[in-house]
N, C-alpha and C positions, 0 to 999 in steps of 0.2 A: 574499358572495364565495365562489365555490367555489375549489375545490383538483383541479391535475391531476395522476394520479400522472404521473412521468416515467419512461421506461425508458432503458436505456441498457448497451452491452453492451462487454467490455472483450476484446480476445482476447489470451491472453500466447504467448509466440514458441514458446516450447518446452514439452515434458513434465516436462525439468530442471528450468525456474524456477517451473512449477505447481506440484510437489513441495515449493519450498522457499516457496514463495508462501502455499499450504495449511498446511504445517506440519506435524509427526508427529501423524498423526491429524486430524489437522484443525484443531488447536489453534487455528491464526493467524484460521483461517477465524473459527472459534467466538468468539474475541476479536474478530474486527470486525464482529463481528453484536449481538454485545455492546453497541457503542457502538452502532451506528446499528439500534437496534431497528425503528424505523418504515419502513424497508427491506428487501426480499425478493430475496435474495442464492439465485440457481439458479448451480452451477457443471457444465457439461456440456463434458466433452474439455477444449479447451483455451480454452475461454470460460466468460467468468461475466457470466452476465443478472442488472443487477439493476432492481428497480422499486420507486418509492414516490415520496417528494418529496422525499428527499435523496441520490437514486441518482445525481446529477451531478459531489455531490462525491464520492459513494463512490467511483464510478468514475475522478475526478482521483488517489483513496487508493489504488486497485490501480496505477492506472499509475503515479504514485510509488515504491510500491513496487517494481514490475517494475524500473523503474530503480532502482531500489537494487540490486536482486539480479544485476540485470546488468553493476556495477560491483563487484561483487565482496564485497556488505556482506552479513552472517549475520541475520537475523530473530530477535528473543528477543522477550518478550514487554514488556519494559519498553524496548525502541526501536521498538517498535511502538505503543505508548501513545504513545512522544515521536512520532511518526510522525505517526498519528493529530490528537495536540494541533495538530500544525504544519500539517498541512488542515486543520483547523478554523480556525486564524488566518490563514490564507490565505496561506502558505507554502506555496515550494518543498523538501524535504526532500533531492531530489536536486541542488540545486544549495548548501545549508547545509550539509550532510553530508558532501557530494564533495568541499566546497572543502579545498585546501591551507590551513591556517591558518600552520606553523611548519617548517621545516627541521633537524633536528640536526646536530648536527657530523657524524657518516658517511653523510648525507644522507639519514637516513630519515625518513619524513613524522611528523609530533608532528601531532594532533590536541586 
């Protein structure tokens, strides 16, 4: 059996959410290169090429993200491992994350 790498390219909307996408420095970058070692992560402007045989989910991982950031959620490094975890289970983050769980008494959202 052989193996095909896959490519697969992600473009995110803005400059703003590449900034916050990347990370100071690059950190977010460097953390999910981390996990998915056997994929080759090029980020050019406002796209990121990546290639190997798990560049499909990687790419499900940035677009998640984006929708994270576009809802208004902060990037740290341990809700991006929970992030992470939840593409590999084949989970939506964006729609786990986002949900309303709870209301307070002065109606603010309880997560």
């Amino acid at each position: 059996m052989t193996t095909t790498d896959t490519s697969v390219t992600v473009v995110v909307p803005g400059p703003h959410l590449m900034a916050a996408l990347l990370g100071a420095r690059d950190q977010h970058l460097r953390q999910v290169e981390q996990a998915f070692p056997e994929t080759v992560v090029s980020v050019r402007g406002n796209e990121i090429t990546l290639r190997g045989e798990r560049a499909s989910e990687l790419g499900r991982l940035f677009e998640e993200l984006v929708g994270l950031l576009e809802r208004g959620h902060q990037l740290d490094p341990a809700g991006l491992d929970r992030v992470i975890g939840m593409v590999r289970a084949d989970e939506r983050p964006t729609e786990v994350l986002t949900h309303q769980v709870l209301r307070g008494s002065k109606g603010r959202q309880v997560r």
